[in-house]
Backbone bond lengths (Angstrom), bond angles and torsions (degrees), N, CA, C in turn:
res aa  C-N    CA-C-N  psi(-1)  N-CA   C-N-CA  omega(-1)  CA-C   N-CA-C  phi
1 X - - - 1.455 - - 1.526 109.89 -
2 X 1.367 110.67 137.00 1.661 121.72 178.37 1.516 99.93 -73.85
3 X 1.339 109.22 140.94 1.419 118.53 165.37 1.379 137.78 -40.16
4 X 1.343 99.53 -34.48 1.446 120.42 166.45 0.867 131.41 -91.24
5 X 1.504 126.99 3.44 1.327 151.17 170.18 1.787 107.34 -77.79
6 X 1.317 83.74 -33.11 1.777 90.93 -164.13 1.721 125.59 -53.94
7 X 1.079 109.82 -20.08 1.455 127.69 -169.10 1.667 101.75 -77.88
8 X 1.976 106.38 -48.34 1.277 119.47 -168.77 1.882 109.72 -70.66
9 X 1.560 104.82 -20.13 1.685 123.91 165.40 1.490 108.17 -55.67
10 X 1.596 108.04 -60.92 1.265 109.87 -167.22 1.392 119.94 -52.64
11 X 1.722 91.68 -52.28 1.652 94.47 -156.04 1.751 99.64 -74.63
12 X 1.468 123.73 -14.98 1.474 130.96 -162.89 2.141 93.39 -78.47
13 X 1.469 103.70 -29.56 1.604 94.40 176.98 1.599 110.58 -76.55
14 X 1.523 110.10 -32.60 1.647 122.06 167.26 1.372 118.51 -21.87
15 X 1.436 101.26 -56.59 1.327 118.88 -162.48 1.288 128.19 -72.77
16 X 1.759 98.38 -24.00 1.099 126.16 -157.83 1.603 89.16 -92.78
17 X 0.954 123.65 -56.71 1.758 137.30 157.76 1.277 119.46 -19.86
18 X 1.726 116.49 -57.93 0.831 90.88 157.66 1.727 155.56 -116.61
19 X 1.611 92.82 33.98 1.178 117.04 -170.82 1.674 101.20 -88.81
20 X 1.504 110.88 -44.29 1.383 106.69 -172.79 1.711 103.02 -111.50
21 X 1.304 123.39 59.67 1.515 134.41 158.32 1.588 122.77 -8.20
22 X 1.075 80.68 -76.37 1.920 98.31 161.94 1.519 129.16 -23.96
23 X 1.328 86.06 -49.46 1.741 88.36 -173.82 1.845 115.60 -97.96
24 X 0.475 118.05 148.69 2.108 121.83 174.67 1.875 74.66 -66.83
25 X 1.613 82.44 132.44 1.553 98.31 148.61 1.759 116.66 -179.03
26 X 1.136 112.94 112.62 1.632 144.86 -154.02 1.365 102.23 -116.55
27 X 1.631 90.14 133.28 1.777 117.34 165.95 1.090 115.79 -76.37
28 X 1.835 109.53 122.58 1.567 97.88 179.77 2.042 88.28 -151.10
29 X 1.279 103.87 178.08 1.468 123.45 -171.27 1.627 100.11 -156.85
30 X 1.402 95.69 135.51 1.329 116.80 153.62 1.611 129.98 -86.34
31 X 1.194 122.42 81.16 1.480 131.42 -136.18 1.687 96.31 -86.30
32 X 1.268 131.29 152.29 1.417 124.70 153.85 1.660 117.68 -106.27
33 X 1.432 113.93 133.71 1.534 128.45 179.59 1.479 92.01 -80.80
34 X 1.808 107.16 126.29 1.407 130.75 145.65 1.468 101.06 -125.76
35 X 1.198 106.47 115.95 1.816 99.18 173.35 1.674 112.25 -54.78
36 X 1.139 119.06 142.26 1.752 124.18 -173.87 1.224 119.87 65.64
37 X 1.555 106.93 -4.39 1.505 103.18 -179.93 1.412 112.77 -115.86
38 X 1.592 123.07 -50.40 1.476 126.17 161.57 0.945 112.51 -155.52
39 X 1.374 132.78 -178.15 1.415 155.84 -147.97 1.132 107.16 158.10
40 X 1.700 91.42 170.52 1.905 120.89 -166.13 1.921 96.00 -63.44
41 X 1.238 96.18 -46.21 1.427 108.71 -157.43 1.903 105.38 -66.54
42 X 1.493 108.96 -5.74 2.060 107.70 178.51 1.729 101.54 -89.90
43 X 1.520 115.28 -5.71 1.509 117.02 167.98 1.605 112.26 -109.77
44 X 1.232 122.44 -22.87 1.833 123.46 -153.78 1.876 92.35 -42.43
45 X 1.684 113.30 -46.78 1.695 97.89 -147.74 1.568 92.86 -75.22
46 X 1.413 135.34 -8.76 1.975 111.05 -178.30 1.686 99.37 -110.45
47 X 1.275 120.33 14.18 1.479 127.69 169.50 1.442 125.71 -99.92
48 X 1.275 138.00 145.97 1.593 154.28 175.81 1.289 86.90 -72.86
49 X 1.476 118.50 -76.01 1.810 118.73 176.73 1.521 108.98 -135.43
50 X 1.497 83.36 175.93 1.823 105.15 172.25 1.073 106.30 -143.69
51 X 1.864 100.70 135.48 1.910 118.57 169.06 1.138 84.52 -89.94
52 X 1.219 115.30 129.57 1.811 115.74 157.03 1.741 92.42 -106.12
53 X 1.687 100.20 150.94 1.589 127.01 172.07 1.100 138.63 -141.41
54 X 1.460 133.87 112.65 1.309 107.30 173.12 1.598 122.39 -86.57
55 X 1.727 98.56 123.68 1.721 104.73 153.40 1.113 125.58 -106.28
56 X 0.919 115.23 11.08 1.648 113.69 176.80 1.619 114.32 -136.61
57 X 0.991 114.82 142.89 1.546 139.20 174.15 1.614 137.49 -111.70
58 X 1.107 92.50 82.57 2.238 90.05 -165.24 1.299 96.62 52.12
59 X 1.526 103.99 177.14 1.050 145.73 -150.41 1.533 105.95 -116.68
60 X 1.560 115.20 159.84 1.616 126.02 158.96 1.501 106.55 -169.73
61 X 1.237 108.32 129.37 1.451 115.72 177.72 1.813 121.66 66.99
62 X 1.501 105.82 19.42 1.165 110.68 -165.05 1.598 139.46 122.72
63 X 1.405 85.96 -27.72 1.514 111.51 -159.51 1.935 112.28 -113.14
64 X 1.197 85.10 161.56 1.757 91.29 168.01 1.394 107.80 -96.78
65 X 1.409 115.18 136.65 1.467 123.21 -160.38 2.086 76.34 -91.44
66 X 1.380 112.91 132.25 1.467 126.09 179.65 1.964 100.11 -87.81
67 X 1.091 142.31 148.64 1.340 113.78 164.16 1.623 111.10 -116.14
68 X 1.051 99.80 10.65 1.741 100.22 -177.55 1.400 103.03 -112.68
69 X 1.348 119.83 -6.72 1.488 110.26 169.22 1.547 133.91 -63.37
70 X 1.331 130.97 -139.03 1.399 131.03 -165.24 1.888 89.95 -73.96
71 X 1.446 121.25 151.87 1.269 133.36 130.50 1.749 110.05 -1.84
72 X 1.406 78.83 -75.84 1.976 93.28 -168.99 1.491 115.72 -31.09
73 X 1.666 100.60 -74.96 1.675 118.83 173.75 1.472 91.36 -60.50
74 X 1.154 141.62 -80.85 1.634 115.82 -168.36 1.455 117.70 -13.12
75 X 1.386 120.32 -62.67 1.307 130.59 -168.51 1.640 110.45 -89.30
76 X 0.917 122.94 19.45 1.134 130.46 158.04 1.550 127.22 -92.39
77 X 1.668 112.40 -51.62 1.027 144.02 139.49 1.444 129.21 -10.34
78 X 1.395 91.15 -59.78 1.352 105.94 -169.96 1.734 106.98 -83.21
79 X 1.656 99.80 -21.00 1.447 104.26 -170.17 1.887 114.78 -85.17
80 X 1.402 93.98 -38.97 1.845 114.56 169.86 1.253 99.76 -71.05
81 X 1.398 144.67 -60.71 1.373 125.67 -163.67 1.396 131.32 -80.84
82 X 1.606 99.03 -32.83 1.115 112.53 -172.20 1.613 132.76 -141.92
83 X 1.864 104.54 31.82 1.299 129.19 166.56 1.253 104.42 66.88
84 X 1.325 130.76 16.45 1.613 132.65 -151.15 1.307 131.23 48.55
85 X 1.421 119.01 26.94 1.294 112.05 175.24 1.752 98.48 -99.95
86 X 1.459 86.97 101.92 1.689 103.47 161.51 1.782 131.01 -31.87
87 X 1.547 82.29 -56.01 1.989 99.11 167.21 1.291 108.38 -50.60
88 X 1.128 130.76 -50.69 1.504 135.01 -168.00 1.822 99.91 -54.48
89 X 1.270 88.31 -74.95 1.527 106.98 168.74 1.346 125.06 -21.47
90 X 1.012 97.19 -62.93 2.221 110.72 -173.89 1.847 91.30 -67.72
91 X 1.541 123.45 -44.68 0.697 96.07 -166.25 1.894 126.97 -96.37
92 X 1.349 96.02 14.27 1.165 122.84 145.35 1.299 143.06 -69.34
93 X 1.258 123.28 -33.28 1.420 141.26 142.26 1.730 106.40 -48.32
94 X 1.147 127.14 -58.18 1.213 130.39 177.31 1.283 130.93 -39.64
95 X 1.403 93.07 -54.17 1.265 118.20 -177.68 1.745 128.27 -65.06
96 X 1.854 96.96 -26.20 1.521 112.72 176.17 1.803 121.91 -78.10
97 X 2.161 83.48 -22.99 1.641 92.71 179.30 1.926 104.63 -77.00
98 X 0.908 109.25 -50.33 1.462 115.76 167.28 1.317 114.61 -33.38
99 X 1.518 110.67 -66.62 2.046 121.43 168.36 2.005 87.08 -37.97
100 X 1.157 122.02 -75.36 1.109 116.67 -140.14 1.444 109.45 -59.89
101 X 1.778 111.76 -43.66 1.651 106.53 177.07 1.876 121.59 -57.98
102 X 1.669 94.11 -36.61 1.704 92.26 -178.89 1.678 109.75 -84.09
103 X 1.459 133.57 -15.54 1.259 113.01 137.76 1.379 167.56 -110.96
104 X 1.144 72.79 -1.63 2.318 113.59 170.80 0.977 134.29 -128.64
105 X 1.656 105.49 44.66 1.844 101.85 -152.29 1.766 106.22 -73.79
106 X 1.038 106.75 142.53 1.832 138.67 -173.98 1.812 83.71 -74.71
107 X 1.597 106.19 173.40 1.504 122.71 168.69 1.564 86.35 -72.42
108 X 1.484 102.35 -53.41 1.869 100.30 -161.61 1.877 103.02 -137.69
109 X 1.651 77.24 176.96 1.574 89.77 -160.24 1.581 105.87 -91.09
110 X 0.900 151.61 74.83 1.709 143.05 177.15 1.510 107.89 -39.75
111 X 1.451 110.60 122.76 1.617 116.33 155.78 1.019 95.68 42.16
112 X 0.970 130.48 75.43 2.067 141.35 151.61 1.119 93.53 -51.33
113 X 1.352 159.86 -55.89 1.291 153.38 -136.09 1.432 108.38 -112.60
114 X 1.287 125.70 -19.78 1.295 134.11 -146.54 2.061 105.23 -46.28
115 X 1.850 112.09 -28.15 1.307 89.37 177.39 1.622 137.10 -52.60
116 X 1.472 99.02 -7.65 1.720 117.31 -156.15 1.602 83.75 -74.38
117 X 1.336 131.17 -28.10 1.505 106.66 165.49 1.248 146.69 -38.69
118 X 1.024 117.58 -36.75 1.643 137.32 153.17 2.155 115.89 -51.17
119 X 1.463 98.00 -19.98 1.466 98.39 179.97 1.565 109.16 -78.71
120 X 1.726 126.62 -11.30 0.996 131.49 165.96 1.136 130.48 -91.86
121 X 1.873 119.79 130.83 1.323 144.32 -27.39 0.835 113.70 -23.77
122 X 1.584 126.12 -68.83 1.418 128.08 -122.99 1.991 102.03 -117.47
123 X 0.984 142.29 87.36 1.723 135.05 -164.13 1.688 111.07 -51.65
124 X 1.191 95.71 131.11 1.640 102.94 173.37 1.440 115.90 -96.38
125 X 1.218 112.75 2.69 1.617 128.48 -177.73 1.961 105.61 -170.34
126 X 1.209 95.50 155.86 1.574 91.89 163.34 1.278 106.84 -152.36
127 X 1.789 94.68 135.60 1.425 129.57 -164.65 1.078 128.40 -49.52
128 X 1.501 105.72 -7.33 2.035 114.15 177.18 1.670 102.58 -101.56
129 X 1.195 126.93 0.76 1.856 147.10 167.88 1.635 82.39 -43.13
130 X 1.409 116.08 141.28 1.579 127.62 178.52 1.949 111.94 -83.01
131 X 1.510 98.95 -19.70 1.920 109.76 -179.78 1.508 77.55 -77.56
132 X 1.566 129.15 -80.72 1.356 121.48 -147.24 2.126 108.72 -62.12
133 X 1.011 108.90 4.06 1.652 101.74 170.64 1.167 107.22 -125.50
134 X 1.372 117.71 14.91 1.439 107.31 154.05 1.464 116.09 -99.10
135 X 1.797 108.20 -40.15 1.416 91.32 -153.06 1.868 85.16 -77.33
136 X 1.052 117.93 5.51 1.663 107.11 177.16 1.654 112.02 -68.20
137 X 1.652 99.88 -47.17 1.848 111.07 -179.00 1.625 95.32 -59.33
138 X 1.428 128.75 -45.45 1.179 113.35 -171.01 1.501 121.56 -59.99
139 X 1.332 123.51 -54.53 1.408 138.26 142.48 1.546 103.26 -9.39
140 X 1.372 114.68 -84.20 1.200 121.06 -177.83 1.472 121.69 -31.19
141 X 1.520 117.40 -61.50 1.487 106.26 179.55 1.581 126.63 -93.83
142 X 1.890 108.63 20.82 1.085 98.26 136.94 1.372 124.85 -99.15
143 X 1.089 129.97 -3.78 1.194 119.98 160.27 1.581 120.52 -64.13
144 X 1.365 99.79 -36.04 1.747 88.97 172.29 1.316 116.62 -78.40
145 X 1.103 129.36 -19.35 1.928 141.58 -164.46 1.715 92.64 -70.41
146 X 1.722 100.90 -41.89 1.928 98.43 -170.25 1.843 104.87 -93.18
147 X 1.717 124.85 -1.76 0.992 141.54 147.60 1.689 98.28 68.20
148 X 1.602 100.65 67.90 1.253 122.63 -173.20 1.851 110.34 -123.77
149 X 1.112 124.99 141.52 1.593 139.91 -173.04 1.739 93.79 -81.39
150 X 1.694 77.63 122.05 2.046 103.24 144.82 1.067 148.17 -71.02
151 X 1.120 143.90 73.10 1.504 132.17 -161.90 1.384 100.04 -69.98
152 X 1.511 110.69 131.27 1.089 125.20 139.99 1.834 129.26 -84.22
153 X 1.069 95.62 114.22 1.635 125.80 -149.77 1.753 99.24 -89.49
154 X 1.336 148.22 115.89 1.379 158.98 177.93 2.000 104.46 -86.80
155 X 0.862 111.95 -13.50 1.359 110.88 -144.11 1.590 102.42 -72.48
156 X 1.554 112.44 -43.42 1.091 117.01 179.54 1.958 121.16 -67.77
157 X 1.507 91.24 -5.45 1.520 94.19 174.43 1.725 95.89 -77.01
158 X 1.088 105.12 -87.57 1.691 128.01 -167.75 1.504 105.19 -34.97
159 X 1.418 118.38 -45.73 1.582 104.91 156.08 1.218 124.91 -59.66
160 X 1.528 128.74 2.22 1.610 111.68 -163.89 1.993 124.36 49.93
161 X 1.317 108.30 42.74 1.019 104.86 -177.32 1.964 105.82 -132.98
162 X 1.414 106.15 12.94 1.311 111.26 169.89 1.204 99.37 -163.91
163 X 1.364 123.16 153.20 1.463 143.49 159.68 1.055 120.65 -21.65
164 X 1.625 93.13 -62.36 1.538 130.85 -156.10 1.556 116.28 -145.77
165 X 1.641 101.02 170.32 1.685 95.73 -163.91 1.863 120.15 -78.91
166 X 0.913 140.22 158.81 1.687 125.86 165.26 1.210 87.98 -100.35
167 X 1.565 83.99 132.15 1.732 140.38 -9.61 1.687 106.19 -64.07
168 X 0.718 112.75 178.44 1.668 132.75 -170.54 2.016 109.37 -92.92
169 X 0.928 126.66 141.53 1.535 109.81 -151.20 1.539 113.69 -64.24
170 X 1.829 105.12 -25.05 1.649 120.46 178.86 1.504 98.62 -60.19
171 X 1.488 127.02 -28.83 1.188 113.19 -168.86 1.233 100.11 -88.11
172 X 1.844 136.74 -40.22 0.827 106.19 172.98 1.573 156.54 -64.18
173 X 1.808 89.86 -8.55 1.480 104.45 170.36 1.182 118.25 -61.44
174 X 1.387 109.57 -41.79 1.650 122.95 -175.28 1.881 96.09 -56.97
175 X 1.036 98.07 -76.90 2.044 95.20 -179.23 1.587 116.96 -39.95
176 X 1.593 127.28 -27.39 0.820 120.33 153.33 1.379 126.62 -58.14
177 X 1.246 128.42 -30.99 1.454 133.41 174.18 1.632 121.20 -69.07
178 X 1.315 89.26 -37.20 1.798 112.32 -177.56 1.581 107.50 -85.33
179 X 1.524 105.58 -14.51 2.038 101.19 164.29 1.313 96.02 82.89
180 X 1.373 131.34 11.99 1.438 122.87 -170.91 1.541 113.61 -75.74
181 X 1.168 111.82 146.79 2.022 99.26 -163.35 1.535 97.48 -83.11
182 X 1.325 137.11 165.32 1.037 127.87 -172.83 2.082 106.88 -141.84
183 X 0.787 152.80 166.95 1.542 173.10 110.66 1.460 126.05 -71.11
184 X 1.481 129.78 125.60 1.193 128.07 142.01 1.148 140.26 -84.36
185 X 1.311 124.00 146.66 1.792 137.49 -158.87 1.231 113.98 -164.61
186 X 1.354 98.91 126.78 1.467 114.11 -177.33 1.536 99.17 -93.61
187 X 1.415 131.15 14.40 1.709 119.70 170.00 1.196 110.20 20.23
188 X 1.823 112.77 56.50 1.325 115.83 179.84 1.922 105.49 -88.61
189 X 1.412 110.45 152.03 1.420 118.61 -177.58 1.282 100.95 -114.33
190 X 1.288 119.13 17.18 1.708 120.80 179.48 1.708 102.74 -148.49
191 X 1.346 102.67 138.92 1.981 94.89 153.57 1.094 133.19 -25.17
192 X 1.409 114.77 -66.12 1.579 141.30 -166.08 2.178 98.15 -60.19
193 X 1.422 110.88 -25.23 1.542 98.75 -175.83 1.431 112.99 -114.58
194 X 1.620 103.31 37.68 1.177 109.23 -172.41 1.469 116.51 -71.50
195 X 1.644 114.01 -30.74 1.611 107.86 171.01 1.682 99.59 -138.64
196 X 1.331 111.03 47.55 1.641 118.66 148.51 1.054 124.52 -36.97
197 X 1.892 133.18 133.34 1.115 124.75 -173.19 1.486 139.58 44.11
198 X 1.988 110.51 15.34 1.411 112.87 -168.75 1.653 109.97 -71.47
199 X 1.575 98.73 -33.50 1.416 95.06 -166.21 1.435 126.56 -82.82
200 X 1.763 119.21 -15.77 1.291 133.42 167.82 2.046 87.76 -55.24
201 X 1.689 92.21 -69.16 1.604 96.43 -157.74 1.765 122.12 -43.61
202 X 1.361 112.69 -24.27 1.077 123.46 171.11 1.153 124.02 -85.00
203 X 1.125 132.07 -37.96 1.715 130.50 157.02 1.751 98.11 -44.84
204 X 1.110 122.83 -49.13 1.696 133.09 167.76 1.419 115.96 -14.00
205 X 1.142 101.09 -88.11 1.269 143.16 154.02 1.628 111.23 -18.45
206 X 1.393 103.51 -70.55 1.557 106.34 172.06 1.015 127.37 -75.10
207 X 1.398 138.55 -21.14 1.737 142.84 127.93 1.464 122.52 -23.21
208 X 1.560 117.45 -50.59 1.589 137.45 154.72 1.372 110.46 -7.67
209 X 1.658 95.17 -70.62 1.484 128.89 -134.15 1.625 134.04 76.53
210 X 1.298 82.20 45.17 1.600 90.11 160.85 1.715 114.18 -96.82
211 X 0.715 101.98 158.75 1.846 116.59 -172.18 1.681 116.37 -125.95
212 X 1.247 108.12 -28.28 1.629 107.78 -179.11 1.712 88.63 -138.02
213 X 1.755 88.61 143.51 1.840 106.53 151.26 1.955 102.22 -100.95
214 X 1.469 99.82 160.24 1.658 102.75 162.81 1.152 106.21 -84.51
215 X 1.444 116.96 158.42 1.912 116.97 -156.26 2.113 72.71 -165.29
216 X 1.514 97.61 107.87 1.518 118.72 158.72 1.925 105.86 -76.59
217 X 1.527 108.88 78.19 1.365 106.10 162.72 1.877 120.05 -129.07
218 X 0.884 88.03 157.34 1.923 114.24 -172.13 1.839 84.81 36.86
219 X 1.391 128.69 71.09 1.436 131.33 124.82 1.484 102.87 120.44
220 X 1.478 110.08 -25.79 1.573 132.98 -174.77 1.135 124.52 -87.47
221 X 1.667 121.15 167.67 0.998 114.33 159.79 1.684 117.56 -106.79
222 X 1.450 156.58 119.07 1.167 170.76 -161.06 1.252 126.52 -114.96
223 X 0.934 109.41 112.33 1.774 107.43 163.06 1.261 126.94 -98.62
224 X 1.416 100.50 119.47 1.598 123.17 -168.21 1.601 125.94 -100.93
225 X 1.170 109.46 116.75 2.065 103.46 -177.62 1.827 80.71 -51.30
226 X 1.595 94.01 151.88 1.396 114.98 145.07 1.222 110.66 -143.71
227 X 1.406 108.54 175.60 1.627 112.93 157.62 1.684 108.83 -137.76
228 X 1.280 103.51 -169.80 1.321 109.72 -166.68 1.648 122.85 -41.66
229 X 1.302 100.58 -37.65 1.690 122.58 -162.04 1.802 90.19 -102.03
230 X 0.920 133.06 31.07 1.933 116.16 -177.89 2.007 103.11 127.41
231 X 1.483 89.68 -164.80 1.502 117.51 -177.11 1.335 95.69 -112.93
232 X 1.238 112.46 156.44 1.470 140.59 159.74 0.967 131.11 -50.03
233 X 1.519 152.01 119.32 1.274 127.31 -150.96 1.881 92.99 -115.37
């Protein structure tokens, strides 16, 4: 969304607010972290919430290196910024989500993991490596220290572009341990993927041992038992 678009977002959910009373319905954005350039925190005061994310990683030739884009620019990226050392990389990505919670922290975290896209076909790292499960735990308990929500993200299933959901299920055990509150989201870009893969991911989830999702209703944030098929009534 264009910047200047943003106003015509707001007031268009307004309307919607107050046309359909009845139902909960909240302003929110999935924001992307560039340090000096934006963050969750240049929308928080006309928003209900913010996913903050990082897709981008420094710069080369002008540009923001994207990391979920084509193969091609991945490996380009990786080759201009950072000589191809992948490690550097991942833990550069890491490092911006961290920047972003200790100075712009979002309600929640979008796709913490999301670089592991690039590990499909072929892996450029693998996720049981002792650098990539640390600087993840580190990540991890600042995200719990500033006591901010995880989305667990479906999207990369139903596209065929991951295994598994972000975070990855080892990570979610770990957040289960760390008490971190968590959300599911299908980060659908269509109607039709509005609750893709919820019900595998939630049986998931409840294997874990998780017991509550966060559920943004009447103004709050809540944690709700669910199970596979819904919430608890």
């Amino acid at each position: 969304m264009r910047t200047e678009h943003f106003s015509r977002y707001v007031a268009g959910i307004n309307s919607l607010k107050s046309a359909y009373s009845a139902i909960d319905i909240f302003k929110g954005l999935e924001i992307d972290f560039i340090p000096d350039i934006i963050s969750p925190a240049d929308f928080r005061s006309r928003l209900d919430f913010t996913i903050g994310s990082v897709h981008f990683v420094d710069d080369f030739e002008g540009k923001n290196w994207e990391i979920d884009n084509t193969l091609e620019v991945f490996k380009d990226g990786l080759q201009k910024i950072f000589h191809n050392n992948i490690r550097a990389a991942v833990t550069r990505y890491l490092e911006l989500t961290r920047e972003m919670v200790r100075r712009h922290p979002p309600d929640i975290i979008g796709h913490l993991d999301k670089i592991k896209i690039q590990n499909t076909p072929d892996p450029w790292f693998e996720e049981s490596e002792s650098w990539y499960r640390d600087e993840m735990d580190k990540t991890l308990k600042v995200i719990r220290d500033r006591n901010i929500i995880i989305e667990v993200n479906t999207r990369g299933l139903y596209k065929k572009k991951s295994p598994n959901t972000y975070p990855s299920p080892w990570i979610l055990e770990r957040i289960c341990e760390l008490k971190i509150p968590i959300m599911l989201n299908s980060d659908a870009h269509h109607p039709d993927d509005l609750i893709r893969e919820f019900e595998p991911t939630a049986a998931l989830l409840k294997d874990i041992g998780f017991k509550n999702l966060s559920i943004l209703k009447e103004g709050s944030w809540k944690q709700l038992p669910f199970h596979s098929y819904g919430f608890d009534r």
